[in-house]
N, C-alpha and C positions, 0 to 999 in steps of 0.2 A: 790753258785748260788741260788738266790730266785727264788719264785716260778712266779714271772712277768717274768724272765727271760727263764726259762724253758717251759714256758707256750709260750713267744715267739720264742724261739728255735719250740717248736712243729707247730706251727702256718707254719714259715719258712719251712719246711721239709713237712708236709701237701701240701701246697700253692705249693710247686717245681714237675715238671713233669723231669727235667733231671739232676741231683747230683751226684756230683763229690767230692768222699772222697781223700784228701791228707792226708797220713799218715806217722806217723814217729815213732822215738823209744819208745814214752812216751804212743802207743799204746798198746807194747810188753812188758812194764816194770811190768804191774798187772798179766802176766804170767810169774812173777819170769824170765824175762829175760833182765837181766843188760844193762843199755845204755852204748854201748863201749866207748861213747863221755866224758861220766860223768866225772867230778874231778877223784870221788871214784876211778873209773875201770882203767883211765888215769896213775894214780897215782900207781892204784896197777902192771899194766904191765908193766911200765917203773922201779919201784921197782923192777921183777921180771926177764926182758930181758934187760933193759938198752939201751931200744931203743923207740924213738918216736914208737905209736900204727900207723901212716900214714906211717912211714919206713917198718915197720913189714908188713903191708897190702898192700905194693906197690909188682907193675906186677915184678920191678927187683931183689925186695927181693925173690919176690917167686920164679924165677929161681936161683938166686946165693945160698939164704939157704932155702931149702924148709924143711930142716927138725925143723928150728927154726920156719917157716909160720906154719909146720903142728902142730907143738905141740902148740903154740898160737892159731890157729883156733880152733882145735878139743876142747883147753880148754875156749877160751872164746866166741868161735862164734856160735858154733854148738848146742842143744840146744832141740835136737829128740823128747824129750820126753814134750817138751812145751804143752799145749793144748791154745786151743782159748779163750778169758774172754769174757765180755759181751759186750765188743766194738767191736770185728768181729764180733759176735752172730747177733749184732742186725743189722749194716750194711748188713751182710748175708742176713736176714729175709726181711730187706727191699728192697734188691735184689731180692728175689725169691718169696716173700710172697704178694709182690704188682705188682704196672703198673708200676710203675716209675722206669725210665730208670738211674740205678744206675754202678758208675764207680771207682774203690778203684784203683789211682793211689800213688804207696807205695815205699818209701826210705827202708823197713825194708827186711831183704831173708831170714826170720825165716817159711817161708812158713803158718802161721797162717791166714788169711787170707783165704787163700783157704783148710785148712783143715777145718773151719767151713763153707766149702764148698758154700762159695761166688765163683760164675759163671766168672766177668767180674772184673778180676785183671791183672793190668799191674807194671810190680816189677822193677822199674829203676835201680834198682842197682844187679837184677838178684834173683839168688837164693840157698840154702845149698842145693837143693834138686835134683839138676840137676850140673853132671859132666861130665867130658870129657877129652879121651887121648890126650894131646898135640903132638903127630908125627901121631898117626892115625885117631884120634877123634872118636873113640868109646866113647859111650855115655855109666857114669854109675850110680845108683844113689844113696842116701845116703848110706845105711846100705850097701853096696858094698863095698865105700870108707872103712867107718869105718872098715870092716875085713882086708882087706890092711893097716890097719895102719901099724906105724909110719910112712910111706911116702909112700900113697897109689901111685903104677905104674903099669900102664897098664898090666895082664897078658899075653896079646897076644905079645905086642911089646917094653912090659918093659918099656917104656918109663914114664915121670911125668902125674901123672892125676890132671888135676885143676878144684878146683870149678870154676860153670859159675855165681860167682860176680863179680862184678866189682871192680876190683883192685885201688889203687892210679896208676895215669899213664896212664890208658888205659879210653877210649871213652865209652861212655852208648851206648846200643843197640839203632839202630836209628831207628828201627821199633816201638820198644818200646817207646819211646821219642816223635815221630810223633804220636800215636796213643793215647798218653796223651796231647798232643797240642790237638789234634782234640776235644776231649773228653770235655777240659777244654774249648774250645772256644764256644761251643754250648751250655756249662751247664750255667744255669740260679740259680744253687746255688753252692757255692763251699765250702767244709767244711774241715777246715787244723787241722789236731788233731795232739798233740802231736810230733810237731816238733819244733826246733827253727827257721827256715828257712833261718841260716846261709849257708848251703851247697845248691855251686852251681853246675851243672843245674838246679837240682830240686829246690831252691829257687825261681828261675826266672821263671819259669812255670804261679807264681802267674800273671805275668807282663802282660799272656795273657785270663784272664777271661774278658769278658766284660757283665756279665748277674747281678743277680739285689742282690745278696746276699751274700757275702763274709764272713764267718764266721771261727775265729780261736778259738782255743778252748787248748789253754796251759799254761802248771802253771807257763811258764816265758815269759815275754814279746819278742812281735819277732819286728824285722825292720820293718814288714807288719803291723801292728797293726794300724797304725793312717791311712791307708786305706780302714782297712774293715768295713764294714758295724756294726759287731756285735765283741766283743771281749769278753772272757770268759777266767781269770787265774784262774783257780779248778781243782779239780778232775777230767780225764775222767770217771773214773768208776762211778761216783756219777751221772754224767752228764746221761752216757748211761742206769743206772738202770733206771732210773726215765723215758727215754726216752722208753727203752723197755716196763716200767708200762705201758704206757699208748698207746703204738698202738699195743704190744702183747698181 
């Protein structure tokens, strides 16, 4: 990214009173946390279980073998010790450090986002960090799970406790969903990082911005590309240093 184009990135984000972050794995990937989609990871857990990664993370796998979902989750999904880089940092900052009415609607449930304690996150596909008994629905949360491993079940009622992501198979929360519609229809700038925006629902989210700036920002081409406004294959981290220089 030259410096016309960063300099126009900043101009866009200045100029916007109401931004709306879409985020994806290539957000999480500078915090050493693997995109599960990747060839690499693809390749290496179907080497490892001999099962498509969409079998393994589906709602019926998780009840027929939960101790195959746990041991694949707790090794590829979970991730405690992540910290935030400098593309939550700065999204955060511009949440909480200005006026403008900022919205991080996120494909990713590595909870990073809201550890660099960004205010106004909606996680469509849920989160590691929030569980629950399925017969009684005691709520419990990560480092809980984790001392129950190998197949963390409810104390009280023995039963399975699942994380609340969203599984293959099962419905996105529609509160959540609705309140990323709202979010996106009112923003006047939309900024899609680090996704491909093959995965649907959250692809078609894009279908409903109608404000003036549409901006992607990923190192591989997406299907949205010949829509938006600005497009950008680079680095995030290069992108957001440079952007934190200059409004922190």
């Amino acid at each position: 990214m030259d410096e016309i184009e960063i300099k126009t990135l900043i101009q866009i984000i200045k100029n916007s009173n109401d931004i709306v972050f879409l985020t994806g794995a290539g957000v999480s990937t500078p915090s050493h946390i693997p995109d599960f989609r990747s060839p690499t990871s693809v390749n290496r857990v179907e080497e490892t279980y001999h099962l498509p990664v969409e079998v393994i993370l589906s709602r019926d796998y998780f009840y027929e073998h939960p101790d195959i979902f746990y041991d694949y989750y707790f090794r590829f999904m979970v991730h405690e010790a992540a910290k935030p880089n400098i593309i939550h940092q700065f999204i955060a900052k511009l949440t909480n450090q200005t006026h403008k009415n900022v919205t991080v609607v996120t494909q990713n449930i590595d909870g990073l986002h809201e550890k660099a304690c960004d205010k106004n996150v909606l996680t469509l596909h849920g989160t590691i960090f929030s569980n629950h008994c399925t017969h009684c629905f005691k709520s419990f949360d990560l480092n809980e799970i984790i001392k129950l491993k190998p197949i963390p079940t409810c104390p009280i009622c023995h039963h399975l406790i699942k994380p609340d992501v969203v599984l293959y198979g099962e419905m996105l929360d529609q509160w959540t969903l609705d309140q990323s519609l709202k979010a996106i229809l009112k923003a006047d700038t939309l900024i899609v990082l680090g996704t491909s925006l093959r995965v649907y629902p959250a692809s078609g989210l894009i279908r409903y911005f109608k404000g003036k700036n549409l901006v992607i920002i990923n190192k591989e081409k997406t299907p949205y590309d010949e829509v938006a406004t600005h497009v950008y294959h680079t680095s995030l981290e290069s992108v957001f240093t440079k952007l934190d220089e200059y409004f922190f």
